[in-house]
C-alpha positions in Angstrom: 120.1 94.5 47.1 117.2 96.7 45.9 114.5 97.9 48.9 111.6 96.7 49.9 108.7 98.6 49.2 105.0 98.5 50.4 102.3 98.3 47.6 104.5 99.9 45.2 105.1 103.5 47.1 108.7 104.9 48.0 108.3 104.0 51.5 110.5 101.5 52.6 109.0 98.3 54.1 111.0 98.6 57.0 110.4 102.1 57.8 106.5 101.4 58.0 107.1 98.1 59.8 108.9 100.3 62.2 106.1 103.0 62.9 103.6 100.2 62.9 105.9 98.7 66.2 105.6 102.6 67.4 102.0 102.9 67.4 101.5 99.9 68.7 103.8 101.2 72.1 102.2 104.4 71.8 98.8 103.0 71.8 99.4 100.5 75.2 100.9 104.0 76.7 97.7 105.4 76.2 95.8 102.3 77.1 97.3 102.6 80.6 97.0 106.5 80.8 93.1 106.1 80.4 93.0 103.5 83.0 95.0 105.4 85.0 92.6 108.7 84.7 89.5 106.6 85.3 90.5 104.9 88.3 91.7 108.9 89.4 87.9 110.1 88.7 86.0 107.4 90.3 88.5 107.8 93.4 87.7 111.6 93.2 83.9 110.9 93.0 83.3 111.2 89.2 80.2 109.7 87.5 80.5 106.9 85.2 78.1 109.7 82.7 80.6 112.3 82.9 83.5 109.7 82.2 82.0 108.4 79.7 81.2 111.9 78.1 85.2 112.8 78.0 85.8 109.4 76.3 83.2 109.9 73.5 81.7 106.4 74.5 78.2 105.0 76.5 77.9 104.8 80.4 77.9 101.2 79.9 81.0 101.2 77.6 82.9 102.4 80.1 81.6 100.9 83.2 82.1 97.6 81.3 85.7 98.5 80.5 86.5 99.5 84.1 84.5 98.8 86.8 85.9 95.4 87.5 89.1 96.4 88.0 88.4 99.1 90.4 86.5 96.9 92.4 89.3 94.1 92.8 91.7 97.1 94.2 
């Protein structure tokens, strides 16, 4: 049974499925690890600016993404 290829290249099919599977973990690992770093600065007294800064994104960007969930905790 010949491989699978994608779009013609050498690269098995199955071999990219299986790093697309990867970066999809290792992107909800990071998710979390942001969170998780955020919630850390605001505890520690960190402005939504300079948290914001680190992330390369607005003020309101962030606050958006997280201030709700600090608040329910």
């Amino acid at each position: 049974m010949p491989t699978r290829t994608v779009n013609g290249s050498d690269e098995p099919a199955d071999d990219v499925l299986s790093a697309l599977r990867q970066l999809g973990i290792e992107r909800s690992e990071l998710a979390r690890r942001e969170a998780a770093l955020v919630r850390r600065a605001r505890n520690e007294g960190i402005v939504w600016e300079q948290i914001a800064s680190c992330l390369s994104v607005t003020k309101q960007t962030v606050h958006r993404k997280y201030a709700a969930g600090l608040r329910r905790r």
